[in-house]
TORKOL-717558 format. One record per residue (C-alpha): residue number from 1; x, y, z. Coordinates in pm, 1 decimal. Layout:
BEGIN
  seq        xx        yy        zz
  NUM         X         Y         Z
...
***
This chain:
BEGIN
  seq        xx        yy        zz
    1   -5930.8    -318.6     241.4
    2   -5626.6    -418.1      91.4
    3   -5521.2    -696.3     315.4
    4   -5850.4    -901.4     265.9
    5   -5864.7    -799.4    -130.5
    6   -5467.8    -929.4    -202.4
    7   -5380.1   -1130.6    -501.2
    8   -5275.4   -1504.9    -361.3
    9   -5149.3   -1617.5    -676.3
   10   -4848.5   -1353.3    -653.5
   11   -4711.2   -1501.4    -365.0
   12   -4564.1   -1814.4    -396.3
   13   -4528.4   -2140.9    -119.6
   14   -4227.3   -2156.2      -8.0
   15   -4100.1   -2486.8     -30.6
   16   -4116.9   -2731.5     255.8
   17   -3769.7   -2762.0     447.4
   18   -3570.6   -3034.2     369.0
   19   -3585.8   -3312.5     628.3
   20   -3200.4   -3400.1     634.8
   21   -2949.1   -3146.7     609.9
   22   -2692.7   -3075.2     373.9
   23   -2372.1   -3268.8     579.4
   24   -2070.2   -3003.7     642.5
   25   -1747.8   -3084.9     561.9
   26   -1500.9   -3006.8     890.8
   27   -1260.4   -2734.0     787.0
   28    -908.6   -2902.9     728.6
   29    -645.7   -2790.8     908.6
   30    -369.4   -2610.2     756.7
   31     -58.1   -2740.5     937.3
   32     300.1   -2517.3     884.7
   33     499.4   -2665.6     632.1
   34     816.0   -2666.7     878.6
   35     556.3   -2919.8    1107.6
   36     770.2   -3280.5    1122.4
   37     535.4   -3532.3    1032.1
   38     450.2   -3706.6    1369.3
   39     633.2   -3973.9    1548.6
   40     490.7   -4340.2    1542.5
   41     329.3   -4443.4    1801.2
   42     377.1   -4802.5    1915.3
   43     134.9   -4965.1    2145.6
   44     301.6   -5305.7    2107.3
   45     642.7   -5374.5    1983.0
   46     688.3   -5402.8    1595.9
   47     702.4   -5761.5    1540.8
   48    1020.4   -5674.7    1299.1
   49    1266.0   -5605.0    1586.8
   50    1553.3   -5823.5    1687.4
   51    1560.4   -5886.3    2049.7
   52    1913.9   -5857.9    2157.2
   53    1896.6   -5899.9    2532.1
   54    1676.8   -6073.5    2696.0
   55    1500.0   -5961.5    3054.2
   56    1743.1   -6254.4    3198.3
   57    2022.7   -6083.3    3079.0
   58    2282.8   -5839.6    3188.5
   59    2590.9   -5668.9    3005.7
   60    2863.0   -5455.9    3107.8
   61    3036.3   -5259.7    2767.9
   62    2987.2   -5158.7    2432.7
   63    2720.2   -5277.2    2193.5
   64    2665.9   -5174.1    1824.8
   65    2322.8   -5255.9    1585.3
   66    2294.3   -5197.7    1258.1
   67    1905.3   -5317.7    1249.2
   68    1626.3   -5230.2    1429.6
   69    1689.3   -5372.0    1799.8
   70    1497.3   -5419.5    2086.9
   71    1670.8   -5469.4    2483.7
   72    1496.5   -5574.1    2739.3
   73    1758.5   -5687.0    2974.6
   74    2038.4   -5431.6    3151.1
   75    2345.5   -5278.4    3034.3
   76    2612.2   -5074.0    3196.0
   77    2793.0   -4955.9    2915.4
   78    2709.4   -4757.4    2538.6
   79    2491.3   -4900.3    2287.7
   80    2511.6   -4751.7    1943.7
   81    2204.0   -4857.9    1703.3
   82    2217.0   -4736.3    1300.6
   83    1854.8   -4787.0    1325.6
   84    1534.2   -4780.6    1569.4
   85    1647.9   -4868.1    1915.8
   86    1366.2   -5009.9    2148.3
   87    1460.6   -5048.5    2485.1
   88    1159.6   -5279.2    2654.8
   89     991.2   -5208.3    3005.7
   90    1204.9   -5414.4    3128.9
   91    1486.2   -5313.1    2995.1
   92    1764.6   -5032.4    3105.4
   93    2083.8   -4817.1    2999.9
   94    2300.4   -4681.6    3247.7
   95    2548.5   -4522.7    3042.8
   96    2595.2   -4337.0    2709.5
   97    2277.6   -4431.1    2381.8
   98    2350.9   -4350.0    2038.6
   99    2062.2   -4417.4    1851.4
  100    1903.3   -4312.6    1521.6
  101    1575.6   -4359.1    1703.9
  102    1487.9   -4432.7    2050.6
  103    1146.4   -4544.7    2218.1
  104    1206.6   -4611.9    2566.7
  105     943.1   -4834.1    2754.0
  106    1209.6   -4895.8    3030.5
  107    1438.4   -4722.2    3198.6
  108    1764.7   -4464.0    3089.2
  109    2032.5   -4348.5    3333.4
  110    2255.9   -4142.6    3142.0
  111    2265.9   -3978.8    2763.0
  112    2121.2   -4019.0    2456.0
  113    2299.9   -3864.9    2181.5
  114    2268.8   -3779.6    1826.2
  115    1893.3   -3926.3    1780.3
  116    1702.0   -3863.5    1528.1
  117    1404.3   -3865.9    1766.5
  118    1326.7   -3976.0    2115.0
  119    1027.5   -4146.9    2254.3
  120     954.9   -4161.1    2600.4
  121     641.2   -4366.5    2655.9
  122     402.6   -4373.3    2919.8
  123     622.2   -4695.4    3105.8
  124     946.2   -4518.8    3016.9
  125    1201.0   -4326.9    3309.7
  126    1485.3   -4143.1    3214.0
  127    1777.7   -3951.1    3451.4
  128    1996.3   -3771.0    3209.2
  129    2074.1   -3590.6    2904.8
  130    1892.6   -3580.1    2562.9
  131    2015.5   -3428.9    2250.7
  132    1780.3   -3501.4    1989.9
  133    1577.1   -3348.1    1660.1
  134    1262.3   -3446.1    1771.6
  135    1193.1   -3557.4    2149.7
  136     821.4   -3694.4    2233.4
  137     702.0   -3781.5    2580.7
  138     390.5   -3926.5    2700.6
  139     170.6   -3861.4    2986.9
  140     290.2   -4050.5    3282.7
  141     644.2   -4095.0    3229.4
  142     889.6   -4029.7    3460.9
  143    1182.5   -3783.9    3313.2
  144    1432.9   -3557.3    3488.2
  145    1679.5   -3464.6    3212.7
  146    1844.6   -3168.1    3008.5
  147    1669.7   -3170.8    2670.2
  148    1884.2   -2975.8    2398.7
  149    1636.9   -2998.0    2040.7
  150    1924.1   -2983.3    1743.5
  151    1857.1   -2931.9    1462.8
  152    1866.7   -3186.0    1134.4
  153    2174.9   -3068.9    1011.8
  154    2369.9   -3014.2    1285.5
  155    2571.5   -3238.9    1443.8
  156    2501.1   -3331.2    1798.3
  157    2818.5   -3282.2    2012.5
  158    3008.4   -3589.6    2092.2
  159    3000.7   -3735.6    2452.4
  160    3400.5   -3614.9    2486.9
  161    3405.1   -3292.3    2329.3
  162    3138.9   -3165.0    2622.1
  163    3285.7   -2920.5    2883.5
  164    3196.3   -2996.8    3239.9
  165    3043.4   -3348.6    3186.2
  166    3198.2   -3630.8    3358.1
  167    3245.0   -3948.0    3080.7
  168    3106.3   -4235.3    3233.0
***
């Protein structure tokens, strides 16, 4: 009988299985290159932001920034900002925002124009218009507004040249 008659020194032990695994690497995802890179995300204000108004205050008319800026008090008016705009919980627009970039904590009644990108975090309420390249909005905010995405190199349209939309 061959099976009790077999030549053991032809087959070899296997070796014993290795007691810790070789670790996988997780497969890297290959993003589009036309993907923006994401938009910061601020828990807490960045500690290099000028506050302009405070929560006791309140403005009616124009303001203009040319660093980064941070309101937390009202304004019935247009703000212009050359730079990151931060408009606190507290804080609110009722009127026209031009703004390289906007996080809004507070509160927006009217349009934001010509941003770079918009942030609408979880505190933030907007009632209005956005035309922006980028627009990000967290879970819980509260937003009812037209959203027009332009792209980088065009122009957004200018509050007056708009058909149909009252100035305010």
């Amino acid at each position: 009988m061959a099976f009790w008659n077999r030549n053991d020194t032809a087959q070899q032990p296997s070796p014993a299985p290795s007691r810790t695994p070789a670790p996988k690497e997780p497969p890297k995802p290959n993003p589009p290159k036309s993907t923006p890179p994401p938009l910061p995300a601020l828990a807490e204000p960045a500690p290099f932001l000028r506050p302009s108004l405070g929560s006791d205050t309140s403005v009616t008319g124009k303001l203009s920034f040319a660093s980064p800026t941070r309101i937390d008090g009202r304004l019935k008016g247009e703000v212009r900002a050359n730079d990151l705009l931060l408009i606190g919980e507290n804080g609110s627009v009722e009127g026209i925002v031009h703004a390289k970039a906007l996080i809004l904590e507070g509160s927006v009644k009217g349009d934001i124009i010509g941003t770079e990108w918009v942030q609408v975090l979880a505190s933030g309420r907007l009632v209005g218009s956005v035309e922006a390249n980028r627009i990000q909005i967290e879970h819980g905010a509260k937003v009812q507004a037209r959203m027009s995405i332009v792209p980088p190199t065009a122009k957004p349209a200018d509050a007056a040249s708009r058909p149909n939309r009252p100035r305010r």
